[in-house]
C-alpha positions as CSV (number, residue, x, y, z in Angstrom):
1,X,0.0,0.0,0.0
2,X,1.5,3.4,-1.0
3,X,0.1,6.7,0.0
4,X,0.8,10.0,-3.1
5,X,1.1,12.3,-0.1
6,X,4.0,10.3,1.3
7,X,5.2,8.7,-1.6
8,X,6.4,6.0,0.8
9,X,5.0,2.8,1.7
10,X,2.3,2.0,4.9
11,X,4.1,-1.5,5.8
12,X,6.2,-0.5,8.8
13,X,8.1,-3.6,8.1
14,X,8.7,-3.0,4.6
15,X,12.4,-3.8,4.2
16,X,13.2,-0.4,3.4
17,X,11.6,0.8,6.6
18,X,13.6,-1.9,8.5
19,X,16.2,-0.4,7.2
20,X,16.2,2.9,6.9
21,X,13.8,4.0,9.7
22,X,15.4,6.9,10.9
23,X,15.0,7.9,7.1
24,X,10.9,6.9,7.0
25,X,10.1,8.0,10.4
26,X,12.0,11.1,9.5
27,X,9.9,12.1,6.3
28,X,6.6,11.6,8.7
29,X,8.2,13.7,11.3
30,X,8.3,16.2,8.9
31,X,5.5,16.5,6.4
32,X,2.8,14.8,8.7
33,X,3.4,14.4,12.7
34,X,0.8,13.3,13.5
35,X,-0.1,10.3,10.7
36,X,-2.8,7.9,10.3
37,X,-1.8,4.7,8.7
38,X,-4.6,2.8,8.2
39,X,-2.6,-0.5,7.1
40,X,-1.1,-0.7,10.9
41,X,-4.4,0.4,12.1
42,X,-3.6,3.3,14.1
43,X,-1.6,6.9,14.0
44,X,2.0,7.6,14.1
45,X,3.5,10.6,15.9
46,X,7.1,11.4,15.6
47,X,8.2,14.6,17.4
48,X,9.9,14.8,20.2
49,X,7.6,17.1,21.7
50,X,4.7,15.3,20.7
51,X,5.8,11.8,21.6
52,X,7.4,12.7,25.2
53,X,3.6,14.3,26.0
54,X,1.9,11.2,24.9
55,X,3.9,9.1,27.1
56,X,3.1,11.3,30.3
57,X,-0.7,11.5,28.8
58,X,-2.3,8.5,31.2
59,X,-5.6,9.8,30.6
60,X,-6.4,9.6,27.1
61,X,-3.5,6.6,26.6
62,X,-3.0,3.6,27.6
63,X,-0.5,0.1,27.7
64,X,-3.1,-1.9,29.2
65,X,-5.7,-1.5,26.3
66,X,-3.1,-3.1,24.2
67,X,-3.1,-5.8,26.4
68,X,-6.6,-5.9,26.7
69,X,-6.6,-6.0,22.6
70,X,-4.7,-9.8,22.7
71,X,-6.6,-10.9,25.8
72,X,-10.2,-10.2,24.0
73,X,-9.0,-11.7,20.5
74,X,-10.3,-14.9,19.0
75,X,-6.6,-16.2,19.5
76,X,-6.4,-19.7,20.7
77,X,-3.6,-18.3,23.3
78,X,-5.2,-18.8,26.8
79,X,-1.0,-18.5,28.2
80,X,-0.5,-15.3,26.9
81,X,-3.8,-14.0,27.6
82,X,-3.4,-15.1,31.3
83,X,0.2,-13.6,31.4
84,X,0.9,-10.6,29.4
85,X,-2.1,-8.8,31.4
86,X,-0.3,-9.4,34.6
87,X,3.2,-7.5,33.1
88,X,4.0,-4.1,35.0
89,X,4.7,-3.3,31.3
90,X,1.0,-3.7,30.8
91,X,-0.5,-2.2,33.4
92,X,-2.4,0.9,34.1
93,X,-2.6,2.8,37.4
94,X,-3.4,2.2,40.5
95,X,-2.3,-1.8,39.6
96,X,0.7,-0.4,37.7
97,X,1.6,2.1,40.6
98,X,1.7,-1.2,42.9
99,X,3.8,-3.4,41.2
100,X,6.2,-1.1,39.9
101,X,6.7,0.5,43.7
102,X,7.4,-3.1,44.7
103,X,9.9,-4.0,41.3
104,X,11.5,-0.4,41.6
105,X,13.0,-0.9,45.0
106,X,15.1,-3.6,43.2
107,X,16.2,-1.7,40.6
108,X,16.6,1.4,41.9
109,X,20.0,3.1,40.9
110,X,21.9,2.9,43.9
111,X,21.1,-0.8,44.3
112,X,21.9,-1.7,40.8
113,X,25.2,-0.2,41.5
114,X,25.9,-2.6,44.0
115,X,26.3,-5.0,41.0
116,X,29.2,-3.1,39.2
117,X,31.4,-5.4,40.3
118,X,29.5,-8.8,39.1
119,X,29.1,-6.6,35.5
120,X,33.0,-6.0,35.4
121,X,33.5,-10.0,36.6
122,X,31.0,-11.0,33.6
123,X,32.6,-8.6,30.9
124,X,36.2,-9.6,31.7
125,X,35.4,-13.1,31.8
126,X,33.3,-12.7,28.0
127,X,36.3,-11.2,26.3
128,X,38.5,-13.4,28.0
129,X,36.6,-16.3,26.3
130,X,36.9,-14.3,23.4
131,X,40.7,-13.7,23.3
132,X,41.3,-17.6,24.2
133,X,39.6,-18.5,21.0
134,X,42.2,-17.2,19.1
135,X,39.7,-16.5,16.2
136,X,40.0,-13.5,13.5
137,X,36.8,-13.5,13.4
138,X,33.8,-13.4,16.0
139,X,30.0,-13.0,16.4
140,X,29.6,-9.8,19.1
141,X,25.6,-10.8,19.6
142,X,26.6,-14.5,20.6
143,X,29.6,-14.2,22.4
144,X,29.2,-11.2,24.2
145,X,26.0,-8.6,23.6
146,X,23.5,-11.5,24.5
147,X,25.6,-13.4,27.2
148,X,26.5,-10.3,29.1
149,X,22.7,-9.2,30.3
150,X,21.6,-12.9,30.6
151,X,24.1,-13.9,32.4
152,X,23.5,-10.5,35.1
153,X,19.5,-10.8,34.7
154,X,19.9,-14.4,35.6
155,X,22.5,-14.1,38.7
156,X,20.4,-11.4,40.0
157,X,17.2,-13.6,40.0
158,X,19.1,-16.4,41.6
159,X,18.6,-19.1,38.5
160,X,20.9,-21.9,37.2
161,X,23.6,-20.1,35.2
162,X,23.2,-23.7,33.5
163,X,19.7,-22.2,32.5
164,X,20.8,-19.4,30.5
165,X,20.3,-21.0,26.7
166,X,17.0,-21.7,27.5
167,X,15.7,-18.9,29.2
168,X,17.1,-17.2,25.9
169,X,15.4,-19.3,23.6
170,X,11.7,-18.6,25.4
171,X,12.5,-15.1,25.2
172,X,13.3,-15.3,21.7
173,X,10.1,-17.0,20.8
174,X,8.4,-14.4,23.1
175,X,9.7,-11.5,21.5
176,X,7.5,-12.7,18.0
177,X,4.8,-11.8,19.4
178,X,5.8,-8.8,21.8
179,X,7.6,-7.5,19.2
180,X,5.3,-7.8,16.4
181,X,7.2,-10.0,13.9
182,X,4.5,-10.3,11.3
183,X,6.3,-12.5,9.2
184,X,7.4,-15.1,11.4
185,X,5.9,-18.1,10.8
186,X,3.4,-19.5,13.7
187,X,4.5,-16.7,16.3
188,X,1.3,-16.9,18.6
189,X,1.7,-20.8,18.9
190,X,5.3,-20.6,19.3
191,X,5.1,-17.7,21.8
192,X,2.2,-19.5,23.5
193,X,3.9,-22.4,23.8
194,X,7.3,-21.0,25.3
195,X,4.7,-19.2,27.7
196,X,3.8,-22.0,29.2
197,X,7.2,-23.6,29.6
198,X,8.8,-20.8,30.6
199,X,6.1,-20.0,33.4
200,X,6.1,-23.6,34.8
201,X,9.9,-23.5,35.1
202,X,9.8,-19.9,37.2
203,X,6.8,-21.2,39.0
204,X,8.4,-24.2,40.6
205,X,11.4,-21.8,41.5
206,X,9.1,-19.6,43.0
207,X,7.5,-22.3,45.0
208,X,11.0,-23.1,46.5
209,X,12.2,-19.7,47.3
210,X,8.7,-19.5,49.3
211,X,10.1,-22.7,51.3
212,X,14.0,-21.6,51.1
213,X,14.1,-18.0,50.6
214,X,17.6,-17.0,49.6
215,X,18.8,-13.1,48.9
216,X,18.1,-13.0,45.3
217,X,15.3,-11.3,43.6
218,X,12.7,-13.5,43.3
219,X,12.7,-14.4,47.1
220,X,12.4,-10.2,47.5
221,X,9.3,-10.0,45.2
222,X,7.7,-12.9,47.3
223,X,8.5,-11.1,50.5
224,X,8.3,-7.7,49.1
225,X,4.8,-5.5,50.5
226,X,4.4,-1.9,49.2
227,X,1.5,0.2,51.2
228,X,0.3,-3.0,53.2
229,X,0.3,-4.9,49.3
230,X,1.5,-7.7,48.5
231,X,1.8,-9.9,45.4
232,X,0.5,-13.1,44.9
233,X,2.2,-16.3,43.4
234,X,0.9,-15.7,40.1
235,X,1.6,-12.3,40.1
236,X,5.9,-13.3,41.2
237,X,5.5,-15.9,38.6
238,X,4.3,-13.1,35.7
239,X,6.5,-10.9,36.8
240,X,9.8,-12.6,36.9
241,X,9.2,-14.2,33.1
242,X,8.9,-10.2,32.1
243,X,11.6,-8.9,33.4
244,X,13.8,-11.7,32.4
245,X,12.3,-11.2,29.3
246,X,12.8,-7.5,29.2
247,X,16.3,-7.5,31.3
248,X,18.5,-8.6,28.1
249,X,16.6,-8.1,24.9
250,X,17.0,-4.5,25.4
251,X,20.6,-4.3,26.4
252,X,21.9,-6.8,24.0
253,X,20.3,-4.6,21.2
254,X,22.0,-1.6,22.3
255,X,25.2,-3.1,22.8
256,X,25.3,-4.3,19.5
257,X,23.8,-0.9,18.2
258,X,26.5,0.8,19.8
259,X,29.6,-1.2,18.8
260,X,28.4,-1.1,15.1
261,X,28.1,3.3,15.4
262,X,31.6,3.0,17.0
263,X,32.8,1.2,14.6
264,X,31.3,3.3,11.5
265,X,32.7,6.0,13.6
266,X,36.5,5.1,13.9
267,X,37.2,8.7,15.3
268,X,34.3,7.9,18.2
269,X,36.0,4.6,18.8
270,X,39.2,6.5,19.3
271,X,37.8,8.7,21.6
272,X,36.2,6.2,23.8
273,X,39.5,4.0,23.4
274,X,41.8,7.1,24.6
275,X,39.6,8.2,27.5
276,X,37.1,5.9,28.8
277,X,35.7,8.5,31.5
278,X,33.3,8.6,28.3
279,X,31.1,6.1,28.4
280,X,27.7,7.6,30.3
281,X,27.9,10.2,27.7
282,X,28.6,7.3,24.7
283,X,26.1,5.1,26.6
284,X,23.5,8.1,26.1
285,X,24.4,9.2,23.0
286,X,24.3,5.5,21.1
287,X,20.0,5.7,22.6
288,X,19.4,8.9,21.6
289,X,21.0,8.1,18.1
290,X,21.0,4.0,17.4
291,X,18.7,3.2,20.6
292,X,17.2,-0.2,20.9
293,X,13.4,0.9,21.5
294,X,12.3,1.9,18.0
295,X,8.9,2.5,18.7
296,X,6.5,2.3,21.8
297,X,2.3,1.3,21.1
298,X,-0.5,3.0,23.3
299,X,-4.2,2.1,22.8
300,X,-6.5,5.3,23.4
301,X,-9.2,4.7,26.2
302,X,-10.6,8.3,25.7
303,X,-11.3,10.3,22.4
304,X,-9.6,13.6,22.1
305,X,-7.9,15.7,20.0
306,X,-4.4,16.4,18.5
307,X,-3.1,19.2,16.3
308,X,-6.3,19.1,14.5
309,X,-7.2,15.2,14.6
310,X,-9.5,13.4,16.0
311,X,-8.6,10.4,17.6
312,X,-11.0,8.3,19.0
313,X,-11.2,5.5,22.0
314,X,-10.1,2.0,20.6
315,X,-7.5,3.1,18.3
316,X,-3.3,2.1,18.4
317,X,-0.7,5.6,18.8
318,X,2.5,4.4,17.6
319,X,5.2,6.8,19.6
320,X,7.9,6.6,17.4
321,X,10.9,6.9,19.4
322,X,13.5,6.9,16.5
323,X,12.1,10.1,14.9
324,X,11.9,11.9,18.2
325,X,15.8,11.2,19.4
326,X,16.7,12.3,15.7
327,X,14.1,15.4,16.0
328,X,15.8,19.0,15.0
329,X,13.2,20.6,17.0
330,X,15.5,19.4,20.2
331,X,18.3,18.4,19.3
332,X,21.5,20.0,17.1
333,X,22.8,18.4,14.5
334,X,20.5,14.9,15.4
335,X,21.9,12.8,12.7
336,X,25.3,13.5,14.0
337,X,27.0,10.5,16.1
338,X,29.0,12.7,18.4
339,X,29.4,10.6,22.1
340,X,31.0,14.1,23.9
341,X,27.3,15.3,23.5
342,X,25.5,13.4,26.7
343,X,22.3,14.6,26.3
344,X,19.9,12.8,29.2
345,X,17.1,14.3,27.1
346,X,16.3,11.2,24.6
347,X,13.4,9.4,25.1
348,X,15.7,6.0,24.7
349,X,13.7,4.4,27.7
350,X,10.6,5.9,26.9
351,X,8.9,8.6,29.5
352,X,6.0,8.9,32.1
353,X,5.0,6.5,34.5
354,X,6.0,3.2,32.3
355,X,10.3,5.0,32.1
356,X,11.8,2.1,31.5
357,X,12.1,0.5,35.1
358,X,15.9,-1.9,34.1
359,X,17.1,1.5,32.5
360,X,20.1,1.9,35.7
361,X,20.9,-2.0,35.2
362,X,21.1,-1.7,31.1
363,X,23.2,1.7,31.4
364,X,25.5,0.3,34.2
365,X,26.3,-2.8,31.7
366,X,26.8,-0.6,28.6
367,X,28.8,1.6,30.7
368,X,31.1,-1.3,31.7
369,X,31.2,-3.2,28.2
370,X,31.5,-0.4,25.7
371,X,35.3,1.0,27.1
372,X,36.3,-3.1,27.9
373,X,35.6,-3.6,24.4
374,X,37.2,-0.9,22.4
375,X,40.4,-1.5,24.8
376,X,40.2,-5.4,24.5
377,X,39.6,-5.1,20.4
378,X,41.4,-2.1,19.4
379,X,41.8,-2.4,15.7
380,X,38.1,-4.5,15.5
381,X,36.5,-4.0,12.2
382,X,33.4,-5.0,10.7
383,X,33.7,-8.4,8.6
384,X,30.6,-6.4,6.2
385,X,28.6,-3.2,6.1
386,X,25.5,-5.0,4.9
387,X,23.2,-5.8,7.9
388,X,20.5,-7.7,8.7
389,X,18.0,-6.2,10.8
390,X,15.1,-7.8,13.4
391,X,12.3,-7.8,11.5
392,X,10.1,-5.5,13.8
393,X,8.5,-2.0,14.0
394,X,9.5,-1.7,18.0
395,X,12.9,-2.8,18.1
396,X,16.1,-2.0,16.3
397,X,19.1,-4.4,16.1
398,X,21.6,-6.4,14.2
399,X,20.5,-10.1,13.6
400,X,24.4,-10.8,13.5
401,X,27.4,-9.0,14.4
402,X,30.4,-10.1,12.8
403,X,34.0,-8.6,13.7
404,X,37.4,-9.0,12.6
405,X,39.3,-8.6,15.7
């Protein structure tokens, strides 16, 4: 479907649009902000202005009507319908407020930092791995971008570290549906399916931390009470699949993001290599340019209007975070890739009352990785400058990473 006034095309994952975004979302941003695309069934709105008050606007917007969308289809997914509605990610005040009080005092800043040193332990011992192989060349998603926040997300849960390939490979099939991957084949089933297995293997954890509690996070969020609350089994069980879901899927994307713009930026990598005291400004720069979180979906639960249309209850906003980070309006030279520039400003981890809540852990591990790696891998180079890219309108990454080191 192609639209005269756009001269583009409606299929947000078009291959062009997969892989020129910044390009597509761009052109919206600047001939029609706010954008009805009736192929994805909703609008798109691309300022930065625009998109940072839609994600503080709880009244007319909404995450849980999008869960409320899958949980009222004809979808043969009783799993996911049972699950995804129970995700802090999903919820709307007061249950939101609840949940994310009792989740937030784990991953608060200051407590997150308490794991610098376990981050530094994993990194060191990734690239060590690395450098034993002795290979030219490697694969930066599967031997270090994906490990790294698995391995953290996992130690800080208290699971088998034995567990780790297969609490990937749920999340993976997860992510089809989460992540909208139109064109994989059977993605409800095969998320449906992982559902289930991955909610039985947390839920007999669960049950064991309630009879051995131990200090990891899962016997917290049993224990945990928040204004005389509490959260029940099920509610433990949901949550721990979503946030080790959610605790590497975003990191991994923005490591590998970030090491490809370093190293299509040689004179960035330099900078990083020669004084490391860089990194929270690289960290910040690589989501406001390359961030992982392409796009974020609210479902409206009350008509109103914006600059001049009408949008009514039961419609899908598409917040399109890639043409707000890259937005003139706010931000010099946006398609620059400058890491001295530090901005905080971006709207990398979205806004509002659903800020991303695993932004300190993700920013203390690309903190840590990004200056290990470009000291480790000085003269690293990309093996090709053609990419692959996930197949979604939400999320940007790589599918592969391959280096010559």
């Amino acid at each position: 479907m192609r639209t005269a006034h756009m001269g583009v095309t409606n299929n947000l994952t078009d291959p062009d649009v997969i892989a020129r975004p910044y390009e597509y979302f761009g052109r919206i941003r600047e001939t029609e902000p706010v954008y009805r695309n009736d192929k994805w069934g909703g609008w798109i709105v691309t300022r930065y202005d625009d998109v940072r008050e839609c994600l503080q606007d709880d009244e007319h917007l909404s995450v849980q009507v999008e869960a409320d969308r899958l949980r009222n289809s004809s979808l043969d997914i009783p799993r996911m319908k049972g699950m995804f509605p129970k995700w802090v990610f999903y919820l709307d005040p007061p249950e939101h407020t609840k949940l994310r009080r009792i989740i937030g005092e784990a991953f608060n800043p200051e407590m997150i930092q308490q794991q610098r040193d376990e981050v530094e332990t994993v990194v060191e011992s990734l690239i060590a791995e690395i450098e034993a192989s002795d290979d030219e060349e490697i694969e930066l998603i599967e031997e270090f971008a994906y490990p790294l926040p698995v391995r953290i997300i996992t130690r800080i849960m208290g699971l088998p570290l034995d567990d780790n390939e297969q609490l990937g490979e749920w999340s993976d099939e997860i992510a089809l549906t989460l992540f909208h991957h139109y064109d994989a084949e059977n993605r409800h089933e095969r998320t449906e399916e992982s559902i289930r297995e991955f909610a039985d293997y947390v839920r007999e954890i669960v049950k064991r931390r309630e009879e051995e509690p131990q200090e990891d996070l899962i016997t917290y969020l049993n224990e945990a009470e928040a204004d005389g609350m509490t959260m029940s089994r099920d509610e433990v069980v949901a949550t721990v699949v979503g946030l080790l879901f959610a605790g590497h899927e975003t990191t991994t994307k923005l490591i590998a993001n970030g090491m490809l713009e370093l190293l299509r930026h040689p004179e960035q990598f330099e900078l990083l290599r020669e004084d490391p005291s860089l990194a929270p400004k690289a960290v910040e720069e690589i989501l406001r340019y390359h961030g992982p979180s392409k796009s974020l979906t609210r479902g409206v639960k009350e008509p109103f209007e914006f600059h001049g249309k009408q949008i009514e209850a039961g419609e899908r906003v598409l917040l399109s975070l890639a043409a707000a980070n890259r937005d003139p309006r706010k931000f010099e030279n946006p398609d620059e890739f400058d890491i001295t520039r530090g901005t905080m400003e971006h709207l990398g981890f979205g806004h509002g009352s659903h800020h991303c809540l695993g932004a300190p852990l993700a920013r203390l591990e690309a903190r840590v990785a990004f200056p290990a790696l470009v000291e480790a891998f000085p003269d690293a180079e990309l093996v090709t400058d053609e990419v692959e890219w996930t197949k979604s309108p939400l999320v940007r990454g790589p599918e592969e990473l391959r280096l010559r080191v």
